[in-house]
N, C-alpha and C positions, 0 to 999 in steps of 0.2 A: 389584604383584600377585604373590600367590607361586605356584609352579608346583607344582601336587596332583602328587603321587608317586602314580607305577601301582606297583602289586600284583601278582606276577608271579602266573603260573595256578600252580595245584599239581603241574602237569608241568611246567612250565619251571624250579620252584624244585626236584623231585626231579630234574632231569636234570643241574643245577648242585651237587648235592650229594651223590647217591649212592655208596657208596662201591667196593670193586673187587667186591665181592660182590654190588654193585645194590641195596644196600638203605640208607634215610636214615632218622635221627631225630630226631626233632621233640617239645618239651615244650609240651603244650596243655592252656589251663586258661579255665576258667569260673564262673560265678556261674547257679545256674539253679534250679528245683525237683523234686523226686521225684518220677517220674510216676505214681505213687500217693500216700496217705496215708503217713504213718510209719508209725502200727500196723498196716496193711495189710502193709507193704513187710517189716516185723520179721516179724510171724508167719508170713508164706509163708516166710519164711528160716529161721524156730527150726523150722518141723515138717519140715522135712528132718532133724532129728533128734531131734524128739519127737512122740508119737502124738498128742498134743492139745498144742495152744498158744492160748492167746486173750490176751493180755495187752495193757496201754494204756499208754502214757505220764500219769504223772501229772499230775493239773489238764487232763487230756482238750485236752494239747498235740499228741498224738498223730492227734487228727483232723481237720486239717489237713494244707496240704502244706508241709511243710517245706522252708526254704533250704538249698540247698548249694555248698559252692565244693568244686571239683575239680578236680585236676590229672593228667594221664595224659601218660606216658612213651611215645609211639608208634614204632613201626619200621614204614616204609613199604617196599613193595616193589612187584613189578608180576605179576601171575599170569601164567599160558600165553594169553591174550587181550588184554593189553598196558594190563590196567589196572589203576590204580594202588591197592594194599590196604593194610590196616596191622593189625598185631596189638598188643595193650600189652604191654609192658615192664613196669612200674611203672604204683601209680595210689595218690592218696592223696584223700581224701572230705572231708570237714568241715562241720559243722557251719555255719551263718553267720547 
């Protein structure tokens, strides 16, 4: 019988790895979907710099949720309350 490996908690593995500054990074990736549609998620994004945007993905792939794999560069640290945050570094999206 083999012996299942425990998982340290996310403070035990930031308090083994932080550095002299207090702060650790960690490369975290996924497979998940857009929490809206694609054309939804495009257009809220292009009118931030155009007065009108309506546009679709063609063959209306666009209405759908689309897959994505992502990967993000995180820096954890601990605020003035002692818990543990993280900002990104890097992040890279894809398609999938």
């Amino acid at each position: 019988m083999t012996e299942e490996k425990k998982l340290p908690t996310i403070e035990e593995w930031f308090e083994e790895n932080k550095n002299e500054e207090g702060c650790a990074g960690i490369t975290v990736g996924f497979k998940d979907y857009l929490a809206s549609t694609f054309d939804n998620a495009m257009n809220s994004a292009l009118r931030k710099s155009f007065s009108s945007c309506d546009i679709s993905m063609e063959s209306g792939m666009g209405n759908g949720f689309i897959p994505v794999e992502a990967t993000f560069e995180l820096v954890l640290s601990k605020d003035e309350s002692g818990k543990i945050v993280y900002f990104i570094d890097d992040a890279s999206v894809e398609y999938s």
